[in-house]
N, C-alpha and C positions, 0 to 999 in steps of 0.2 A: 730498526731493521736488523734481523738475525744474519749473521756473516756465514755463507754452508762453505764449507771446507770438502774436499776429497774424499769422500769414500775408502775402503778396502779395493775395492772392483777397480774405481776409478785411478787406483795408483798402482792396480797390476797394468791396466791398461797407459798408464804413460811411462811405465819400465818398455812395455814391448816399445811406446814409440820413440823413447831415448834410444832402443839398440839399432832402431831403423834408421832413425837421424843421425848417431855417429857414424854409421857403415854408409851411406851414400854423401856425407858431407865428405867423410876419408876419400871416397873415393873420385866425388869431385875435383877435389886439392891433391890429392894423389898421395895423402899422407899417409906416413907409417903410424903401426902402432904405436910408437914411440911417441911421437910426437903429441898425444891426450896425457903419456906419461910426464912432460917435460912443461905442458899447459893445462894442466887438469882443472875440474870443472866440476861443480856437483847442479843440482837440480833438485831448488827445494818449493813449496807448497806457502801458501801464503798463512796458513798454517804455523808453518816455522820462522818466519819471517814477519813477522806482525808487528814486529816492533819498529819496522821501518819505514819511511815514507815510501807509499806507494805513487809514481806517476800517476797523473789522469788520464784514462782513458786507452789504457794497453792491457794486454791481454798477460805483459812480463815484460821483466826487465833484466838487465846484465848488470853485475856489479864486479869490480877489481877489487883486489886486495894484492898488497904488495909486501915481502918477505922482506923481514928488516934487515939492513948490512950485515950484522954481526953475527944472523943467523947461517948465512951464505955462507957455503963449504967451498966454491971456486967461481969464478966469473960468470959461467954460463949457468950455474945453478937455477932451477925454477926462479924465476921472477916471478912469478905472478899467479894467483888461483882466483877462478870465476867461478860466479856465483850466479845460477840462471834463476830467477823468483818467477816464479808462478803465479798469477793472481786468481784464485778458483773462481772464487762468488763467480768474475766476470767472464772465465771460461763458460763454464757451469750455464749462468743465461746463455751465451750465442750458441748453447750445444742441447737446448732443450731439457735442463737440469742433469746433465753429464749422459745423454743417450751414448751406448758404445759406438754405435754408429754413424755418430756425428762428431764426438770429441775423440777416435783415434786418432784421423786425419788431423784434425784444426790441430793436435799435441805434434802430431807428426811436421807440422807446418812451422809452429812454434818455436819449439825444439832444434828444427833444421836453421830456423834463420838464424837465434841466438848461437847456436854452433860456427856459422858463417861471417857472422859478428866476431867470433873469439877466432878462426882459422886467419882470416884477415888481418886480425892486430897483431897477433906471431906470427905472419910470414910478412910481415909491415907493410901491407897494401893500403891500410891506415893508421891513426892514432886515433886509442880510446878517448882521450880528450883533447881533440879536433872541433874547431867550432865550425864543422861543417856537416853535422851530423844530418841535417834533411838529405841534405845528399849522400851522405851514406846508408841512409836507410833506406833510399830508390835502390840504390847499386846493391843491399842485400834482400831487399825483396824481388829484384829483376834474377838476383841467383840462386835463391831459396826457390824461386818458379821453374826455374831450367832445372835444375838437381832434380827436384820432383815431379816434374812433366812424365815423366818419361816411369814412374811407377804405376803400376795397376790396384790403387788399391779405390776400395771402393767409396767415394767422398770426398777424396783428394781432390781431383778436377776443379770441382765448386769451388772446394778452400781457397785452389791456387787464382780462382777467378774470383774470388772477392777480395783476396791482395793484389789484381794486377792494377788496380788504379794507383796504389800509393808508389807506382814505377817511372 
């Protein structure tokens, strides 16, 4: 089986839906610019990440990395940089081979939860390694659907209705 990775098209189309997803997760959590400065975050493609085990059966995942002691210039220095992976092939299938109009949202959807995942672990609404993760991933799917309810764009609706079950 050939593994299709992202397109050109396909990674202009999940730049726009990274700036949607940081601006309405911000402004869900009420956060400042500052604060993607102090927990930053990149978004890479399975593409780039290939060397690493992928979960069964998700669409992405979050990874932490943590800044070693001696790097730290004073207490509150970044602890921490997240890594949102991508899994295309399997985007790619639930979007009818990356149709625009089907994989802006499903990225917008994406995109917003893992954000939700990372606003939560810095402002300690949880811990990344909590052995209670089913239930944390109802209570970020129940708020990845509230964030986004309330946009207009066209496709979103569905997305947000074929995650309300995992709530």
């Amino acid at each position: 089986m050939v593994t299709k990775f992202f397109d050109d098209g396909h990674l202009r189309t999940l730049d726009e839906a990274v700036a949607v997803s940081e601006e309405v997760t911000s402004d869900h959590f009420s956060l400042s610019a500052g604060h993607w400065v102090r927990n930053p975050y990149e978004v890479r493609t399975l593409k780039d990440v290939r060397a690493i085990d992928i979960p069964e059966g998700v669409l992405a995942h979050l990874m932490r990395f943590g800044k070693p002691f001696v790097k730290k210039k004073f207490g509150r220095d970044t602890p921490y940089f997240y890594r949102i992976c991508l899994h295309d092939q399997r985007i790619l299938e639930h979007t009818n081979g990356g149709k625009r109009h089907r994989l802006y949202p499903l990225l917008i959807y994406i995109v917003t939860h893992e954000l939700v995942h990372i606003a939560r672990f810095s402002l300690f609404d949880c811990f990344f390694k909590s052995n209670r993760k089913g239930e944390e991933e109802m209570i970020v799917h129940r708020q990845t659907g509230l964030i986004l309810s309330g946009l207009k764009i066209p496709g979103l609706p569905a997305v947000i209705e074929r995650f309300a079950h995992c709530t």
